[in-house]
C-alpha positions as CSV (number, residue, x, y, z in Angstrom):
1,X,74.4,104.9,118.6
2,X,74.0,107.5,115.7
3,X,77.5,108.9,114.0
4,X,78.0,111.7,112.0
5,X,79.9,111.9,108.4
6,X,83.3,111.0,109.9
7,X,82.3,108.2,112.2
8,X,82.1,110.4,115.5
9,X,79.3,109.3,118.3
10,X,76.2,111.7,119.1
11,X,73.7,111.2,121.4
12,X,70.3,109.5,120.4
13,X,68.2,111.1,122.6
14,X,66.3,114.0,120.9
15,X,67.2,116.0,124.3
16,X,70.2,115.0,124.7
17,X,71.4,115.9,121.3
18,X,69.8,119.6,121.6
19,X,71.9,119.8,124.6
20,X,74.9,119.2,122.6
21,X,74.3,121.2,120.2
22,X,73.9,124.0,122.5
23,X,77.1,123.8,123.8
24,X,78.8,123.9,120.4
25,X,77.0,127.0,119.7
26,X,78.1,128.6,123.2
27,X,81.6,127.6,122.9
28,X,81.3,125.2,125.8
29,X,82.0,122.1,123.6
30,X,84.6,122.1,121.1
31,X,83.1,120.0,117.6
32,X,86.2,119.4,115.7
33,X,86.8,116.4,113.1
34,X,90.2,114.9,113.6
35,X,92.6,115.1,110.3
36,X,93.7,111.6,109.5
37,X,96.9,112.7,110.4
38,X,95.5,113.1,114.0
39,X,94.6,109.7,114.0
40,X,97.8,108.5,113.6
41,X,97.6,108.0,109.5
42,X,100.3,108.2,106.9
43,X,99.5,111.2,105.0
44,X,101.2,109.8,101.8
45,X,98.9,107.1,102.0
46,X,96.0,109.2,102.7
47,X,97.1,111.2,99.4
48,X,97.1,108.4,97.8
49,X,94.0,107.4,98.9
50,X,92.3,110.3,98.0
51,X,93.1,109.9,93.9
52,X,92.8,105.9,94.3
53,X,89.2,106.1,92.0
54,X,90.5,108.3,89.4
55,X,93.6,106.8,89.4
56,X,92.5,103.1,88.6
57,X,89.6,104.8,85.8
58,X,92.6,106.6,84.2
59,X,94.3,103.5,83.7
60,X,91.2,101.3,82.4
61,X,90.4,101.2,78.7
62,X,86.3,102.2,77.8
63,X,85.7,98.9,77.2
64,X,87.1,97.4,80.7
65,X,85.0,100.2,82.7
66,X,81.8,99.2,80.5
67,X,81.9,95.6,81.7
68,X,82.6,96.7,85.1
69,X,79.5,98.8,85.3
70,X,77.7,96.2,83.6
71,X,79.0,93.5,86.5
72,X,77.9,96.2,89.2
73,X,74.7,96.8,88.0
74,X,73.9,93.3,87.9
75,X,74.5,93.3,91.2
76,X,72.8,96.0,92.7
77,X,69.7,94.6,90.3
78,X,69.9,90.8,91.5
79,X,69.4,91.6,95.0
């Protein structure tokens, strides 16, 4: 079944999903993403989530994110 950005189900049928997205537009059906607070996260982590990336490159030196990259694309080209 097809999920939008934040992992939520819509329909798969063409008609079905125009339906849907009528009611949305008439108010009938509410289309609301849940915080991650909603779904029972700890917001501290989530914070903590959110910087993770820049976080860990602020801490690498130059050379240590070169080789990474290097390792990655490797990767991605080996396939």
């Amino acid at each position: 079944m097809p999920r939008g950005p934040k992992g939520e189900h819509r329909p798969a049928d063409v008609n079905a999903r125009a339906v849907m997205i009528g009611k949305i537009v008439t108010g009938e059906l509410e289309d609301t993403v849940p915080s991650p607070e909603d779904q029972g996260k700890n917001p501290a982590a989530v914070a903590l989530g959110r910087m993770g990336g820049a976080a860990r490159a602020a801490g690498l030196s130059k050379k240590r994110r070169k080789e990474i990259a290097k390792n990655a694309a490797a990767k991605r080209w080996a396939k």
